[in-house]
C-alpha positions in Angstrom: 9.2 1.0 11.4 9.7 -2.7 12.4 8.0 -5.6 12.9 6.8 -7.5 16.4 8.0 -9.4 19.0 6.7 -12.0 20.7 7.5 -12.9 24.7 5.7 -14.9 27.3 4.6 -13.4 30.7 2.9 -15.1 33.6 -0.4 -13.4 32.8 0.1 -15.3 28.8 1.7 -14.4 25.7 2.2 -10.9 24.9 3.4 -8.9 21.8 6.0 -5.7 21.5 6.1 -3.4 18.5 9.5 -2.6 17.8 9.8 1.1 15.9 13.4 1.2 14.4 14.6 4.2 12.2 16.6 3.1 9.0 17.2 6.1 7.8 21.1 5.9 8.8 20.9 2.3 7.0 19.4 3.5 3.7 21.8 6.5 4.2 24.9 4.7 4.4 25.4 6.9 7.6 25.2 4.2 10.2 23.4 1.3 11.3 19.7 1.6 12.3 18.8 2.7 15.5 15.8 1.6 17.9 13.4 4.5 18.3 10.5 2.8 20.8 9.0 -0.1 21.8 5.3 -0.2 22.2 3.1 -2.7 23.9 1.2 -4.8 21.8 0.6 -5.7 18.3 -2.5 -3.6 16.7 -3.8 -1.1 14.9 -4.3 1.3 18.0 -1.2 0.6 19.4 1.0 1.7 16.4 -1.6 4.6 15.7 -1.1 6.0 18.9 2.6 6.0 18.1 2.3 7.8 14.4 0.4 10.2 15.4 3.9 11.4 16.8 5.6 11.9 13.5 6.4 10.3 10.5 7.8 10.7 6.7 8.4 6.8 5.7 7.0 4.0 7.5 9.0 0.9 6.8 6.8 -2.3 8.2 6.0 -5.6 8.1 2.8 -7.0 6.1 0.5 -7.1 9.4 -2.3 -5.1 7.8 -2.9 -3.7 11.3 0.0 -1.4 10.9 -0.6 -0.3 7.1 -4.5 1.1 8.2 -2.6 2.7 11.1 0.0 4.3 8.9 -2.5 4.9 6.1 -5.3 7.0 8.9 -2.8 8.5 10.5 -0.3 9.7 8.4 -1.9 9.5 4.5 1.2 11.5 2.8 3.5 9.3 4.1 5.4 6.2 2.1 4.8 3.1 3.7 7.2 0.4 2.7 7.8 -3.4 3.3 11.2 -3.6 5.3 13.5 -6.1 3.4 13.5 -8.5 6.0 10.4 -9.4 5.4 10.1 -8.6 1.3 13.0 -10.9 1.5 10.7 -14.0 3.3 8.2 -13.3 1.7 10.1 -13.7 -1.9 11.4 -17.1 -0.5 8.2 -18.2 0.8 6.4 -18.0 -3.1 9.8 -19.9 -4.1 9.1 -22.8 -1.5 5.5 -23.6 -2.8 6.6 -23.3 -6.3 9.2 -26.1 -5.4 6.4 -28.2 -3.8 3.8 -27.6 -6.6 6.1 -28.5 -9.4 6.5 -32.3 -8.4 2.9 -32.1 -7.6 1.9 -31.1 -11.4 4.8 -33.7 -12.5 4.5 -36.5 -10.6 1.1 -36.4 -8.7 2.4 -36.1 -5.1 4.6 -34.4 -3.2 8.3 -34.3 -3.4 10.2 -37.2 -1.7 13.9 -37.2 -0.1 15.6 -38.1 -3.3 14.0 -36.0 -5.8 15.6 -33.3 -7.2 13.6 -30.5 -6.5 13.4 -31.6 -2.6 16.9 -32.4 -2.3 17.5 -28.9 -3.7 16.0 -27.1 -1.3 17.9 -25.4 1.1 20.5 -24.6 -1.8 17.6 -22.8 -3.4 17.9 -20.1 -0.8 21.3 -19.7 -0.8 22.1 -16.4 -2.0 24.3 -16.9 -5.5 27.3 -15.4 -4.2 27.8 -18.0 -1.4 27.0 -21.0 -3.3 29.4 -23.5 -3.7 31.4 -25.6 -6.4 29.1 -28.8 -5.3 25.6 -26.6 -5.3 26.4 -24.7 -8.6 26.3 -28.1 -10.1 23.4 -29.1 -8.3 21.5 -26.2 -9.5 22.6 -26.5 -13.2 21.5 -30.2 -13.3 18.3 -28.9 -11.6 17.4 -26.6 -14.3 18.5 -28.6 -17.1 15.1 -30.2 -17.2 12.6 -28.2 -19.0 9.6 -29.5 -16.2 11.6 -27.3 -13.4 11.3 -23.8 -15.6 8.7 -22.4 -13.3 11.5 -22.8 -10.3 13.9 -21.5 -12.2 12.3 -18.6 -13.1 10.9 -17.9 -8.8 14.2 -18.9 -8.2 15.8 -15.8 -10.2 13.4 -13.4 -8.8 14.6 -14.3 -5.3 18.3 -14.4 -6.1 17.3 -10.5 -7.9 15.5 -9.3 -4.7 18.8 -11.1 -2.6 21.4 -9.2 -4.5 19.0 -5.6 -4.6 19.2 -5.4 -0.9 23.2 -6.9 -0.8 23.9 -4.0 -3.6 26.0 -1.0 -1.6 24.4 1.2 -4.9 21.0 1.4 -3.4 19.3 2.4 -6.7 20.4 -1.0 -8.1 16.4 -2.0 -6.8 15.4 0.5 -9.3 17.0 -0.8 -12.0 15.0 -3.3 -14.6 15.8 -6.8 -14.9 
């Protein structure tokens, strides 16, 4: 399963959940393939929708949808969907880089500090970076006060390449 979507109707703002089945895209056998959409975003709503069927229930973090999965269909895997493991991942990176010149320098990071100007090229995945942001990184964790960046920064770039890997077992694998 899938996350929401928002849209705006005359009557006000109004929320779809979209079911997708990934099974073909954890297979290798195709890409995923839309299963239903469902009106609204709640509990009751996706409920009513597992109590259909399901083995694996891939989903966002809305904890609406896990107590719906979990009452309705309590032998079934629920998973976060990499999308959103993914954000989630970069998310704790981005307030490690802003606490980090907090600690240092007692406020927040301006437009020519390091850490600041570093960080768009902190969520590029590895593979993509260039010549000019390799650099930029290197010099970046040279000093010993950005270890704690470093470190969220290679958890990200792991949880990146997991999901990029064509050997899906590669997530299992330790660090």
């Amino acid at each position: 399963m899938d996350e929401h979507v928002w849209h705006h109707t005359r009557r006000g703002d109004k929320y779809v959940t979209v079911i997708i089945d990934l099974t073909p895209h954890r297979d290798g056998t195709g890409p995923a393939r839309l299963l239903d959409m469902v009106e609204g975003r709640s509990k009751q709503a996706f409920k009513t929708w597992l109590a259909q069927r399901c083995e694996v229930v891939a989903m966002d973090g809305f904890t609406g949808y896990k107590t719906a999965a979990a009452e309705e269909l309590p032998d079934a895997v629920t998973v976060m969907d990499p999308f959103h493991v993914v954000r989630l991942t970069g998310d704790a990176l981005d307030k490690c880089r802003r606490r980090v010149p907090l600690a240092i320098y007692g406020h927040r990071g301006f437009k020519d500090d390091p850490l600041y100007k570093s960080r768009r090229t902190l969520h590029t995945g590895t593979d993509l970076l260039t010549d000019k942001q390799r650099d930029r990184l290197r010099a970046l964790f040279a000093d010993n006060a950005h270890v704690e960046v470093e470190t969220t920064w290679g958890i990200y770039q792991h949880m990146i390449s997991a999901y990029r890997d064509t050997d899906k077992r590669v997530a299992d694998r330790p660090w």
